[in-house]
Structures are given as structure tokens and as C-alpha cells.
C-alpha atoms as one frame of an Amber mdcrd trajectory, in Angstrom:
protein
  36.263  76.706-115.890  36.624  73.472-117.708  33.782  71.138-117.763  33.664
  67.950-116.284  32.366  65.112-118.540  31.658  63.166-116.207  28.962  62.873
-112.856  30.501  64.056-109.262  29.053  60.949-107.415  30.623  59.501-103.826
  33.808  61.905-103.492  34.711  61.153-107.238  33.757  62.487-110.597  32.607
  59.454-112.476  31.440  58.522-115.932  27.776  58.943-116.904  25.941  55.881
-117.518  25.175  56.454-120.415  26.693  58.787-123.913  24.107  61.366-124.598
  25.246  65.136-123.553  23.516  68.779-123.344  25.247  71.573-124.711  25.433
  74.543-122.605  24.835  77.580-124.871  26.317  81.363-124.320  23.010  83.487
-124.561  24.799  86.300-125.299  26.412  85.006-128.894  24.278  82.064-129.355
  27.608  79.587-129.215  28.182  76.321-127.837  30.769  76.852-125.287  30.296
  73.287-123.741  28.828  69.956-123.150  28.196  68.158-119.996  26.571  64.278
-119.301  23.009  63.885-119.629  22.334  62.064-116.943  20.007  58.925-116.696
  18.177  56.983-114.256  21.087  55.126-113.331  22.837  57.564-112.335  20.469
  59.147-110.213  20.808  55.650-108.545  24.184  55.527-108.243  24.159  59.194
-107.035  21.392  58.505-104.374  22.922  55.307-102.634  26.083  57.311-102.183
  23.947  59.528-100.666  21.866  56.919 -98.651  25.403  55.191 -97.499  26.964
  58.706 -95.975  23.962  59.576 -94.235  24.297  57.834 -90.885  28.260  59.119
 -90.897  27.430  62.289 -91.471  24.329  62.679 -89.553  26.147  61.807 -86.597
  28.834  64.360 -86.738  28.718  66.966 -84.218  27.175  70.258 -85.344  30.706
  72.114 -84.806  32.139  69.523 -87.682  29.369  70.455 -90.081  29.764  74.344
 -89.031  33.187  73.831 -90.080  33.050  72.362 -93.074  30.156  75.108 -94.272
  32.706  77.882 -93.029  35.455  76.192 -95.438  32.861  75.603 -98.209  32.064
  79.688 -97.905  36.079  80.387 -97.570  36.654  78.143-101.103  33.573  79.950
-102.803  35.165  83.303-102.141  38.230  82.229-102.829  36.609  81.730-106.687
  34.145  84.539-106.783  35.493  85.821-109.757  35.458  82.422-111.497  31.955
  82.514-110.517  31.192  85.402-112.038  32.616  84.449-114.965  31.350  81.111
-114.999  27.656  82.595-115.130  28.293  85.121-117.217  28.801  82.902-119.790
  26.334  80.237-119.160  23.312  82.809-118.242  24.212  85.349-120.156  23.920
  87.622-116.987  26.148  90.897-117.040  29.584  90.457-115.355  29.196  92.805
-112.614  25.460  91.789-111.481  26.764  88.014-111.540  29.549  89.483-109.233
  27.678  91.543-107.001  24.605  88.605-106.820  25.314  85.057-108.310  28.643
  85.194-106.565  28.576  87.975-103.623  24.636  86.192-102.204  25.557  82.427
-101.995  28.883  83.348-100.026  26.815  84.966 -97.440  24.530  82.642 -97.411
  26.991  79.338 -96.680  28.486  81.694 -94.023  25.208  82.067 -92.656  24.566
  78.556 -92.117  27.749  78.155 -90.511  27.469  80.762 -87.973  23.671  79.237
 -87.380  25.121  75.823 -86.370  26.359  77.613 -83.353  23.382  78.519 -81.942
  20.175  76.875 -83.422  18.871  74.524 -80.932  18.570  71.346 -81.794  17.461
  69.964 -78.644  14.544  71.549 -76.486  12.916  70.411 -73.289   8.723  70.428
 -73.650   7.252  69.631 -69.728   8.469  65.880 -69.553   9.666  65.593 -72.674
  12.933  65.917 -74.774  11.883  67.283 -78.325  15.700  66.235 -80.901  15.284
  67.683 -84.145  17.000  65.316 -86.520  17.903  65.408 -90.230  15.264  64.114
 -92.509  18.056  61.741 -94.522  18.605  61.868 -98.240  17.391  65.420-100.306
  16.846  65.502-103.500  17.695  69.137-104.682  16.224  70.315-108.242  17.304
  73.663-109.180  16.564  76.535-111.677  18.866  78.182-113.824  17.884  82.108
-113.322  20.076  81.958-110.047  22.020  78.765-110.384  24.555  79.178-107.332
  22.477  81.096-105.361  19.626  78.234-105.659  21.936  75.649-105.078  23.326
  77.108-101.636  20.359  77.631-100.521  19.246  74.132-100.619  22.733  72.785
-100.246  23.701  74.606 -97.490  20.885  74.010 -94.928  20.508  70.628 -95.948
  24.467  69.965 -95.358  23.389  71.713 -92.033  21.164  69.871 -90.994  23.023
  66.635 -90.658  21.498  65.447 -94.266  23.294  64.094 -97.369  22.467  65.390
-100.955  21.827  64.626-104.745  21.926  67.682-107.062  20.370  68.058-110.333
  20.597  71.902-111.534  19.035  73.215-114.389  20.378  71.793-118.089  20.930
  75.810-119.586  23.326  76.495-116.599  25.516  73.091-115.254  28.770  74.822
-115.040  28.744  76.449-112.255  27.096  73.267-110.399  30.290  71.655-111.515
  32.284  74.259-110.114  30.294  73.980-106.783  30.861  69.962-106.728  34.871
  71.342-107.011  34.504  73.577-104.149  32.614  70.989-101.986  35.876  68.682
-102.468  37.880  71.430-101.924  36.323  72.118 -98.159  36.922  68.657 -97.004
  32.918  67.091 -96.230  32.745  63.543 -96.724  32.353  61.117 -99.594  28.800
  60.899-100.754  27.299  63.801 -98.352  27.258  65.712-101.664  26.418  64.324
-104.906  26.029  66.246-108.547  24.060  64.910-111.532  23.814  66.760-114.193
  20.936  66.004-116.881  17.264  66.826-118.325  14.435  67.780-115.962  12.220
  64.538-117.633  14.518  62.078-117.442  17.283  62.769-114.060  14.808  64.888
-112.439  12.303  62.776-112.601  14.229  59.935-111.951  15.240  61.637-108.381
  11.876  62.647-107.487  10.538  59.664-107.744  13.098  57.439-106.006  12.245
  55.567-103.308  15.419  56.184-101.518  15.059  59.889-101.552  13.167  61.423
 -98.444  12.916  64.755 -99.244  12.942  66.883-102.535  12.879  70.535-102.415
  12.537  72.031-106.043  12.558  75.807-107.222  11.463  76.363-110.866   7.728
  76.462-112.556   4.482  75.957-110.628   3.519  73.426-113.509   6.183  71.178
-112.758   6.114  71.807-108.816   2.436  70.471-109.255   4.017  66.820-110.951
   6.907  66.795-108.173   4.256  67.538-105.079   2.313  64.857-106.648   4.963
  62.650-107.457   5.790  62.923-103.558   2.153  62.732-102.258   1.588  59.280
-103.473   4.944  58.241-102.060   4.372  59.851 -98.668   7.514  61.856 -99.208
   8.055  65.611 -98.119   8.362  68.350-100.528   9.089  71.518-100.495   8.013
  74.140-103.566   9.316  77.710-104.401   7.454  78.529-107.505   6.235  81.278
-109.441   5.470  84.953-108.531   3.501  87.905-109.984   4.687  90.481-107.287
   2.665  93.811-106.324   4.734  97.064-106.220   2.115  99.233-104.039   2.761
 102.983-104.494   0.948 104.562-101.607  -0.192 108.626-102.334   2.568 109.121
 -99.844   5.510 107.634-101.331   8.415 109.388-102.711   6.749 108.334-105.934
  10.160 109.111-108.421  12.294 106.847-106.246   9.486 104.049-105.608   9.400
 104.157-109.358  12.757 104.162-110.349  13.425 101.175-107.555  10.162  99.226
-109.116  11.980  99.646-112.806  15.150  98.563-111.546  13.461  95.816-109.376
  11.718  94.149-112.914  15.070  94.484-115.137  17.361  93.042-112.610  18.973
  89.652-114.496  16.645  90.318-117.076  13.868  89.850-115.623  14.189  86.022
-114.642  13.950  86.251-111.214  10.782  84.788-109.327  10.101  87.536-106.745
  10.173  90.327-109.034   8.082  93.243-108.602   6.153  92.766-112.392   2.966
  94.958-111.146   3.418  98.258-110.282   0.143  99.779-108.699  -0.084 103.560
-108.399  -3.246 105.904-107.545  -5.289 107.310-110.176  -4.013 110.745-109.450
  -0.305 109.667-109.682  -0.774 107.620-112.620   0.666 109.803-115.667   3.474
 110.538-113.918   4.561 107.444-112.596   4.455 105.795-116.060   6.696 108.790
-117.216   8.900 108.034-114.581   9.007 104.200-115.516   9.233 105.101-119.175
  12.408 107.244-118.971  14.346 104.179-116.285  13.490 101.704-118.783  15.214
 103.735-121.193  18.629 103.156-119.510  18.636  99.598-118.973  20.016  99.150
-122.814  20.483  95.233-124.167  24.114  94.162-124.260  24.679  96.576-121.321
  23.080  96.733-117.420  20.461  94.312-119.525  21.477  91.130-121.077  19.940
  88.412-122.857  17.486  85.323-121.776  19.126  82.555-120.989  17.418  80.700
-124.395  16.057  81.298-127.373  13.191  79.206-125.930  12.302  81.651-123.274
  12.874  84.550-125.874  10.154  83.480-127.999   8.281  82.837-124.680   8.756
  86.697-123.423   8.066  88.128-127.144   4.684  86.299-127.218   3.595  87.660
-123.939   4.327  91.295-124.953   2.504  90.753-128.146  -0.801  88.961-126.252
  -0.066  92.516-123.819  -0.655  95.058-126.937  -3.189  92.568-128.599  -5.412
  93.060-125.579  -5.179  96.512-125.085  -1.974  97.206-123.060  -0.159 100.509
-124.094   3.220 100.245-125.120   5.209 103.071-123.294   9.280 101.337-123.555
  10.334  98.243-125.266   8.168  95.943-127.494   8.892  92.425-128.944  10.952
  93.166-131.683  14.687  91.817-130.671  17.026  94.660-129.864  19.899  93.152
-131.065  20.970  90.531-133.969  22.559  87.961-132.280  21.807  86.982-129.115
  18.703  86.017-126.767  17.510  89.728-126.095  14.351  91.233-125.197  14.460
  95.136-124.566  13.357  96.136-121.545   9.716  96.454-122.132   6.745  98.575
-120.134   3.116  98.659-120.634   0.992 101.595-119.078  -2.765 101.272-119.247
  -2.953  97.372-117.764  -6.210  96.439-116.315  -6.162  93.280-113.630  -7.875
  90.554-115.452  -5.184  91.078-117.956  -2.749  88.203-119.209   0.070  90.677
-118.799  -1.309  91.214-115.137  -1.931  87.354-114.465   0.516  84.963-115.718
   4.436  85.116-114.746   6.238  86.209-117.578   9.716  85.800-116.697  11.282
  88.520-118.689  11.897  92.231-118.805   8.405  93.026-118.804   6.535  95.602
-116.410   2.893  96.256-115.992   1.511  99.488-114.492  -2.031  99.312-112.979
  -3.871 102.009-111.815  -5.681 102.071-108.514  -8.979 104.231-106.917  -7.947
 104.069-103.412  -6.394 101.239-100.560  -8.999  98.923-100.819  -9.027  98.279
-104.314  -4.792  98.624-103.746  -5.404  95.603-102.200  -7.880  93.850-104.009
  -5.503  93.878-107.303  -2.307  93.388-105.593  -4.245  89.983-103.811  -5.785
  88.967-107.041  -3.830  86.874-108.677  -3.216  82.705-108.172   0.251  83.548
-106.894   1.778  84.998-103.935   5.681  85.063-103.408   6.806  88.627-102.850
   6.116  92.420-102.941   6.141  95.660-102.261   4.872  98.791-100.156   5.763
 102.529 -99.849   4.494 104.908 -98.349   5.502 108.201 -96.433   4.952 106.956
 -92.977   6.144 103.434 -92.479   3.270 102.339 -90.186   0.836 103.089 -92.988
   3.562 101.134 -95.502   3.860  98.102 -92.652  -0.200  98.170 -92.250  -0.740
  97.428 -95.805   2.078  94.595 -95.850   0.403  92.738 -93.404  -2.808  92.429
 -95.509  -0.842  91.121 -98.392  -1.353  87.568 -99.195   2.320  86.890-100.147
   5.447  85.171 -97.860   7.539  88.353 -98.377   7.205  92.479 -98.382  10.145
  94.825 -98.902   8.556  97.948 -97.179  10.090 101.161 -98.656  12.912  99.490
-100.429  14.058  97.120 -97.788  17.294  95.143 -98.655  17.726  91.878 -98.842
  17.868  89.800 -95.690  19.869  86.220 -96.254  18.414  85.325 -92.448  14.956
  86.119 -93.266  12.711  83.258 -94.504  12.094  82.961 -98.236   8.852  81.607
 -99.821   5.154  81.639-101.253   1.504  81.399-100.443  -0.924  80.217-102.539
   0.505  78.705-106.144   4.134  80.399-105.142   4.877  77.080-103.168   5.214
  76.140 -99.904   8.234  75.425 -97.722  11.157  77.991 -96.703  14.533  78.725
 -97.775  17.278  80.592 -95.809  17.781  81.185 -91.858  16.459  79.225 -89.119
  13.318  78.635 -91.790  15.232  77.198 -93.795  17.235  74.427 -91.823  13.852
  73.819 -90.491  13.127  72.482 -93.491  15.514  69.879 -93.351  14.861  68.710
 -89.583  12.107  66.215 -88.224  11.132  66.051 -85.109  11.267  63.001 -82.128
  10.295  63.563 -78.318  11.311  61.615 -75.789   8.854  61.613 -72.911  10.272
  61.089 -69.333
């Protein structure tokens, strides 16, 4: 796609307040392949009054109208898929057919889902004497990340739109073009002027700007737990809701009973998936003591076939490549065995990191403790259950995981003693109706399904 220089504010793409641009940066080659507005304070204004002056319109609108709309937004983002694909391809760095099957293929379902929910979700209950309305919460600031750029922005977008609320967007600097392309496809399906607004621009300066505007009365923000910590208290002091989906350090609990050569191979897989850069990713594999050598066999000859410039490609900077490299290093420096990968760059040119995985890793390791955000996985032995659970509980963060085990009682028993919000038990699949988000420093707040409008709704009873 072409890139807009300009901000998609009120129905209209308009001109940035100001001249200064970012240059959006192919991973893959290192080469500028575009610039878009930086965005300022101003605009942010601009963006949010639009916002502000839809609201009541579109609030009002019956929830058939907004299902509608959401079912043509999902029709025009299929009708693009393989635009989208491309788009992130080039921007993320992603390869083409995991930006098909995911960046594209996920947020389609998901807008559908929000559409068929409409129909259904109950916006109106009846307590004893009283009438309970759940109402839209007004203006939402959405901040987004760039690991899953579409797939964040639906799922903020989507409910929000849902909900009866108006929006202003500020995606991630390394990956605007396919925002811009979403701002398109909004047009395209026909929802009023200002219910959607894009600004495009630098976390510091249009980020800030939105989560600190008074106008704004919700921002929901997916991205580091540093920076969720300014926005929650950004919002604290202004009485404003939040919600945060941060970082993750998943557990991958191996069980004696598991099929322990597809656990593993499902584990690898789950860790090199975009590269690494995905929040809920399964970066601890636990396995018993007695299953130990072989399952870091078994992870050492998967890793082997995720090869850089093919099913693995780059980081999406050379920023978060340095980042990656220096955690692998600080890995071997304290006594992590290298057993695939290592922090020498695979390839010339390019933002690469080979798929890397250390055997040997003890808990209070940095490797163990801190989100990495890269092709990196750590394999932990374990005595028995209760010290399972002990590592897979012991870090600050608590997004996702994992269980398997032969029986799936004994697999579903463990899960429920995990502090995290979400447990694939024996390679479940990915549920778009099923409620998203942390415990702990992973964030708070849900995304996708009923959780997820919920987000989005207050409530007001009416007592008779």
C-alpha cells in the first residue's frame, strides 16, 4: 500500500500539525520503504474532539447498526487479506505466510466475532427492582504494539466500536502501515465521521499526549510493563480507567505423562513463532529431571529447522536486535548452556537473531526472569509437581502458559494452580471468544469475547 502523509482524523485524512516524520524500516533488508507524520500534541487534540463530537451519535445507534458496520469492516478486511499480509511483511519483517495465516487470518475473525456478539450480549438486565444498562464508557484511547499490529488494533478497535464508543488510535512507530490501511478499511465499511480516528506518531510525544488528555475516558494499551506502569499512573491521578496487557514469561509444564516429543516440538514452535515477539509465548519450558536430556535433544534438533530468512525472520529493529543478543550473552555469562543458536547474527543484512536455546537454566536466572522478546528458549529442570509449580509461579509476571500431561484431568488440575490469565492444556488452539489477559505485572483488563466488550461498558441501574 501507499502511505498516507497525512493523519485520518473526523472521516478525512488530514495534514499533521506539524513536519517531522518516522521512517518505517523493512527489517528484513534494513531499507527505508516509507515515511509517515509524526504526530504531535495537537493532533492528538484534533483527533480526540472528533472523537468526543461522534460519541453521543454513535452511542445512540442501535446495536444492529454497529453489528453491521463491524460485519462490513470484517467483509473489507478480507477483502484485503493479502494486502495485509503483504503490508506486514514488509513493515515487521514477519514471513509472508505466518502474516497470512495470523496478522491477517486472526483480526478477520475477530471483527466477525464482535459482530455476531452484538446479537446477543445483553446489554440490559433486570436485578430485583432494578434495571442494570450497560453503556459505553465514551472516548478510548487505543495505544498499540507493533509485534501484532492488526491483530492489536482489532482487538481494541473492535469491542470498543462495539460497545457504542468512539476511538483515537496511535499504533506503534516501527509498524504504521497497516494502521493506515485499517483507517482505509474503516472508511470503506461505512461507520461514521470521527467514531474512528488514526494518529500516527512517537510513544513520548502522541502517546503521551493521548493518555494524558482530559477528554479521553479510557485508554487501553498493550506493549511493555515499564511503560504500562507511566500510563496506569498517568490515569490514576486523573481518575481515568485503564486497561494493561503487558509482558509475559510463560511456563511450558511437561508433566512425566506427556507425549514428551510432541509437547516439545509444540513448546519450540510456540517460542519461534514471529520471532519470538509475541507476549504470551511459552519462553520456559519445564520438564522432570528424568526427562530432561531428552527433551533438550528434542528442542535442540526443532530449533534447528526454524532457519533465519525462512519459517524465522528478523526483529522488527536493530534496536531490539541488540536487545535479544545481550540477553543471550548475560544467558551464557551466567551459566546457561548453549544447545542451538547464540548471539552472533545469522545473516549479514538484516535484523536476525537465530533461533536460540539454552539447556541447563536455573530459576533465579535472568534468562528465566526477564521477558526477552526474541527467539530465545529456556529449559528448566524440575524434581517433581510441587516444585513444577513453584518455578512456573515464580516469576513477577503472569500472562499465559502451558500444561501436558497424559490424562487431561491431571493437565487441567495443574492449570488451575497457575497464577497466569491463560493455559493452553495439551496444545489447545486458540480461542478468539475466550478472554485474553494477565495477573500480576502481565496487566490487568481483558481483550476479546464478552470480556472484552466488557471492557468498554459502564454500568447504571435504575431502581423501580
Amino acid at each position: 500500500m501507499k502511505a498516507h502523509d497525512a493523519m485520518y482524523i473526523d472521516g478525512a485524512w488530514r495534514p499533521a500539525a506539524g513536519t517531522d516524520t518516522i521512517a518505517v524500516v523493512n527489517p528484513a533488508d534494513e531499507q527505508v520503504i516509507a515515511t509517515v507524520p509524526a504526530g504531535t500534541a495537537a493532533d492528538v487534540d484534533a483527533a480526540v474532539r472528533a472523537a468526543r463530537a461522534a460519541f453521543p451519535g454513535w452511542a445512540a445507534t442501535a446495536p444492529a447498526e454497529r453489528a453491521a458496520r463491524l460485519t462490513a469492516l470484517r467483509d473489507a478486511l478480507a477483502a484485503r487479506r493479502e494486502e495485509i499480509a503483504e503490508t506486514v511483511t514488509a513493515e515487521l519483517g514477519s514471513p509472508l505466510p505466518f502474516s497470512q495465516a495470523v496478522h491477517a487470518d486472526v483480526p478477520i475473525a475477530v471483527a466477525g466475532s464482535y459482530a455476531t456478539l452484538l446479537a446477543t450480549h445483553p446489554f440490559e438486565e433486570q436485578v430485583g427492582n432494578s434495571t442494570v444498562h450497560h453503556e459505553p464508557v465514551g472516548v478510548v484511547g487505543a495505544i498499540t504494539p507493533w509485534n501484532y499490529p492488526l491483530h492489536q488494533i482489532v482487538a481494541k478497535v473492535a469491542p470498543a466500536l462495539a460497545a457504542g464508543c468512539t476511538v483515537v488510535l496511535k499504533p506503534a512507530e516501527d509498524t504504521p502501515l497497516v494502521a493506515q490501511l485499517f483507517a482505509e478499511v474503516i472508511d470503506e465499511a461505512g461507520f461514521p465521521a470521527g467514531t474512528f480516528n488514526l494518529v500516527t506518531g512517537l510513544g513520548p510525544v502522541a502517546g503521551q499526549a493521548l493518555a494524558e488528555h482530559a477528554d479521553v475516558d479510557l485508554v487501553s494499551f498493550t506493549g511493555s510493563t515499564a511503560v504500562g506502569r507511566r500510563i496506569a499512573a498517568t490515569a490514576g491521578a486523573a481518575v481515568k480507567r485503564v486497561a494493561l496487557e503487558l509482558g509475559g514469561k510463560s511456563a511450558n509444564v511437561i508433566l512425566p505423562s506427556a507425549d514428551l516429543a510432541r509437547a516439545v516440538n509444540v513448546g519450540v514452535a510456540n517460542v519461534m513463532s514471529n520471532s519470538g515477539q509475541t507476549c504470551s509465548a511459552w519462553t520456559r519450558m519445564l520438564v522432570h529431571r528424568d526427562q530432561y536430556d531428552e527433551a533438550v535433544a528434542l528442542a535442540t534438533a526443532a530449533a534447528a529447522k526454524y532457519v533465519a530468512g525462512g519459517r524465522i525472520g528478523p526483529l522488527v529493529n536493530a534496536k531490539q536486535q541488540a536487545r535479544v543478543r545481550g540477553y543471550i550473552e548475560q544467558g551464557v555469562k551466567e551459566g546457561g548452556r548453549l544447545v542451538a543458536g547464540g548471539p552472533e547474527a545469522p545473516l549479514d543484512t538484516g535484523y536476525y537473531v537465530a533461533a536460540t536455546v539454552f539447556a541447563d537454566v536455573t530459576p533465579d536466572m535472568t534468562i528465566a526472569q526477564e521477558e526477552i522478546f526474541g527467539p530465545v528458549l529456556s529449559i528448566l529442570r524440575y524434581e517433581d509437581e510441587d516444585d513444577a509449580l513453584r518455578i512456573a509461579n515464580g516469576t513477577v509476571y503472569g500472562l499465559a502458559g502451558a500444561v501436558w500431561a497424559g490424562d487431561q484431568d491431571e493437565a487441567v488440575a495443574f492449570a488451575r494452580r497457575m497464577d497466569t490469565g491463560q493455559v493452553d492444556i495439551n496444545g489447545g488452539r486458540f480461542n478468539p471468544l475466550a478472554p485474553f489477559g494477565g495477573h500480576k505485572q502481565s496487566g490487568f483488563g481483558r481483550e476479546l469475547g464478552a470480556h472484552g466488550l466488557a471492557e468498554y461498558l459502564h454500568t447504571k441501574s435504575l431502581q423501580f
